[in-house]
C-alpha positions in Angstrom: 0.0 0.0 0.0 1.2 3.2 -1.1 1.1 6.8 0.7 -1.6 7.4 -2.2 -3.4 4.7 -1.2 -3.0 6.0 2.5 -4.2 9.2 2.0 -7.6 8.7 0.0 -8.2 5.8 2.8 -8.0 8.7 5.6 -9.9 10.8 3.6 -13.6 10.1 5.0 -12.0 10.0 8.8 -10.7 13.3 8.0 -13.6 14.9 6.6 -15.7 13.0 9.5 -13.6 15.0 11.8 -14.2 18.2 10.3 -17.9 18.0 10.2 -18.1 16.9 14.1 -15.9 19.9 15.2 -17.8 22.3 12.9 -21.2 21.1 14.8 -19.8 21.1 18.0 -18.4 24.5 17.4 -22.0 25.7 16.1 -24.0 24.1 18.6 -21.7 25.8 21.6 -22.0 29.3 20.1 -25.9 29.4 20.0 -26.4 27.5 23.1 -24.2 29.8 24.7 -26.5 33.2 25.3 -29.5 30.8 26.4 -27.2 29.0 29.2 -24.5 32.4 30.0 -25.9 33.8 33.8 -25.0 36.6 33.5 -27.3 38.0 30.7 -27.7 41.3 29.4 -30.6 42.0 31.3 -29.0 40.3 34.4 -26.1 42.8 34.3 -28.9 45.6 34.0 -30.8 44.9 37.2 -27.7 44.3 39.1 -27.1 48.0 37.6 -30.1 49.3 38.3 -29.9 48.1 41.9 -26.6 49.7 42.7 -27.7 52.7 41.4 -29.7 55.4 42.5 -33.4 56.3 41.5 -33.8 56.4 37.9 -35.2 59.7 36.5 -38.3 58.9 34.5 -37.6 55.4 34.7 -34.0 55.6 32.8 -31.3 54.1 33.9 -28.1 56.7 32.9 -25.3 54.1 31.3 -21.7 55.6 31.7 -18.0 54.0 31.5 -17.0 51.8 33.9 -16.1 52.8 37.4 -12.5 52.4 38.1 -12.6 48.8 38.7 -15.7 47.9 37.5 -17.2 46.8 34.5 -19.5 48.7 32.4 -23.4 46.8 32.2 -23.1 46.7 28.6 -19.5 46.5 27.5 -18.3 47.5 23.5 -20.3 50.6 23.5 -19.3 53.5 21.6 -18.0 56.4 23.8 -19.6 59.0 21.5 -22.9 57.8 22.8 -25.1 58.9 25.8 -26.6 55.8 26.8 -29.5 55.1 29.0 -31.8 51.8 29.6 -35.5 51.0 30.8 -36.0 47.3 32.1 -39.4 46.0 31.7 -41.4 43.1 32.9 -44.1 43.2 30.9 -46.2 40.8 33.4 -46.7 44.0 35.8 -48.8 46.0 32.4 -47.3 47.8 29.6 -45.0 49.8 28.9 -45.4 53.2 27.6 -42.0 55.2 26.6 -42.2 59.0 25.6 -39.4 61.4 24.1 -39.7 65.0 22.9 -37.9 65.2 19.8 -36.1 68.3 18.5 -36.7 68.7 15.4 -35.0 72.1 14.3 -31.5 70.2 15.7 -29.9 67.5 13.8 -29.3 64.8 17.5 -29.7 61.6 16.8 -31.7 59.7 19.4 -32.1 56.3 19.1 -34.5 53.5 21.1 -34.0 49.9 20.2 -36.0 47.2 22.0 -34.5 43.7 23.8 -35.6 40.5 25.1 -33.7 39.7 28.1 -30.7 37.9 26.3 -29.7 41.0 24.3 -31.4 40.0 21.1 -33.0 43.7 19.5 -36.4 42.9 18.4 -37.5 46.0 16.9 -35.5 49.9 16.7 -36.3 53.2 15.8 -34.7 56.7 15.7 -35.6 60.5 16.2 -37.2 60.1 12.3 -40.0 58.5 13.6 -41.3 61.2 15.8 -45.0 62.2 15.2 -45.3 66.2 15.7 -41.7 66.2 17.7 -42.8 62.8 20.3 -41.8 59.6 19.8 -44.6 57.9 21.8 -44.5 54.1 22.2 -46.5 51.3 23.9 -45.1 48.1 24.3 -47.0 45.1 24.9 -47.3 40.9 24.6 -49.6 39.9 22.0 -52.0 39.2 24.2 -52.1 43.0 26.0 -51.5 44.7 22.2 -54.6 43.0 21.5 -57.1 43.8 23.9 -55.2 47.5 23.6 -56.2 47.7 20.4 -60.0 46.0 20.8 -60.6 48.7 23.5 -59.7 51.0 20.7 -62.9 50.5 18.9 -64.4 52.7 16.0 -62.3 55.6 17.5 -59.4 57.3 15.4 -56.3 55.2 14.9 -53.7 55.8 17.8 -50.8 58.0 17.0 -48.9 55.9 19.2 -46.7 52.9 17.8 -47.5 49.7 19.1 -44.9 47.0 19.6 -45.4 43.3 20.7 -42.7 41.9 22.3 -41.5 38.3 21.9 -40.5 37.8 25.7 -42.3 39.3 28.9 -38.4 40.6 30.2 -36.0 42.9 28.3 -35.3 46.4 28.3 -34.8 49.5 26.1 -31.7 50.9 25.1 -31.5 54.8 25.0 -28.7 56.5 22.6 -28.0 60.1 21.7 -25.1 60.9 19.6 -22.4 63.1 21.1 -20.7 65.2 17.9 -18.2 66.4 20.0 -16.6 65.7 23.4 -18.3 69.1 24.7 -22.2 67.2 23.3 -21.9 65.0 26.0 -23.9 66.8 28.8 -26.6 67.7 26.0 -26.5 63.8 25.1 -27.0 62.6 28.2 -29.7 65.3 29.2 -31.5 64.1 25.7 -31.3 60.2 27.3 -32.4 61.3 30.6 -35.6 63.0 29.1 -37.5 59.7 27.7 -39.5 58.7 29.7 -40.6 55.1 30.5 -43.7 54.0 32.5 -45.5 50.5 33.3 -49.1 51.2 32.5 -52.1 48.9 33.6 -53.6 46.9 30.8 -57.2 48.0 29.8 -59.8 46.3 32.4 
């Protein structure tokens, strides 16, 4: 038997191999955020605990203390960042911004389940008359929301249904310049989130 002969007979074994380790590696890196303990929404509340009273609901985001580790690590530092957790099994939640529409400030909202996954997002371009006015809901509260609705005119609200009853919000407002950041974070600190009862 030659080294020919060898080779093509390792082949399959080879290959075998390779296919095992690729489905391994695959299977580890989605099972990963489902079995990690400390989630995003994890590091949040533990956040949100060690700070102090959240105006309108926000929790302010800033760099790491010296020593510690920021909630939500890789974030730009141009960025004003701010969160709202939500359990959506204590009502709905209804998030409110005033927009400014003769300054060009970006302000962004994008929504997450508790792992970190963004199920829906939305800038300062989807303000109605200057407000960005939001409810969020399960499918089964978005429902009833919009059944108690009736004949009446459409909502200038948007209405979002989220896929799980835990996640939060993630507040951003662009800071052009080093000397934007107060005005950034006073834009973040503005919105406004609030749990609302379901309709009876």
């Amino acid at each position: 038997m030659n080294l020919k002969d060898r080779a093509v007979d390792l082949l399959p074994w080879a290959i075998a191999m390779c296919l095992i380790a690729a489905i391994v590696h695959l299977v580890t890196v989605l099972l990963i955020p489902a079995v990690a303990p400390r989630d995003a929404y994890a590091r949040l509340i533990e956040a949100a605990k060690s700070a102090q009273d959240a105006p309108g609901g926000v929790l302010l985001l800033s760099a790491a203390e010296a020593g510690g580790v920021a909630p939500l690590p890789f974030e730009d530092p141009a960025m004003a960042e701010g969160v709202c957790l939500f359990n959506l099994s204590n009502g709905l939640l209804h998030v409110r911004a005033n927009v400014d529409g003769e300054e060009d400030n970006f302000l962004g909202l994008s929504f997450h389940s508790a792992g970190g996954a963004i199920f829906h997002a939305m800038t300062d371009r989807a303000s109605i008359k200057g407000k960005i006015d939001v409810i969020l809901g399960n499918a089964r509260q978005i429902e009833e929301l919009e059944a108690d609705d009736g004949d009446e005119a459409p909502p200038e609200e948007i209405r979002i249904t989220a896929p799980s009853l835990r996640g939060f919000v993630l507040i951003r407002s662009l800071a052009k310049r080093p000397s934007d950041l107060a005005r950034a974070r006073a834009a973040v600190a503005s919105v406004n989130c609030e749990a609302i009862a379901p309709p009876p």
